[in-house]
C-alpha positions, 0 to 999 in steps of 0.5 A: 527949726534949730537943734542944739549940739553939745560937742567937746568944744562947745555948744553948735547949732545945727539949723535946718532950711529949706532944699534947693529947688533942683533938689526938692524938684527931685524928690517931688518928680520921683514921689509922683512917679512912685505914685502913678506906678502904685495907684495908676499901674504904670509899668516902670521897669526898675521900679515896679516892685519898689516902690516902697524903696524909692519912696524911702529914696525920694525922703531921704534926698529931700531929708538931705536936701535940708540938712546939707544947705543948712551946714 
C-alpha cells in the first residue's frame, strides 16, 4: 500500500510493510491472551477489566509495527 504525501518540499511516499516477527509475535501473543481472559474467564490481574484497553494495545503495536519499518 503506498500513500502519497505532499510536504512543502515535495511529493514523498510513505509505503507500509509488513512488522517484524518479534513485533507481530507480540501483538498476536497479547490478542490471545486478551481473548482467553474474555470468552475462557482467565483471571489475569492487570488485565481483567481491560481488555477493551489491551486490544487497543495489541492494534496499536502492530499499527506501529508496520509504520516504522516502512520509514
Amino acid at each position: 500500500m503506498r500513500v502519497r504525501l505532499r510536504a512543502e518540499q515535495g511529493v514523498h511516499d510513505m509505503g507500509l510493510k509488513a512488522p517484524g516477527i518479534v513485533t507481530f509475535m507480540l501483538s498476536v501473543i497479547l490478542t490471545v491472551v486478551v481473548l482467553m481472559s474474555k470468552f475462557f474467564g482467565a483471571e489475569i490481574p492487570w488485565l481483567t477489566g481491560n481488555e477493551s484497553w489491551a486490544m487497543l494495545v495489541s492494534y496499536m503495536i502492530l499499527m506501529l509495527g508496520c509504520m516504522v519499518r516502512g520509514m
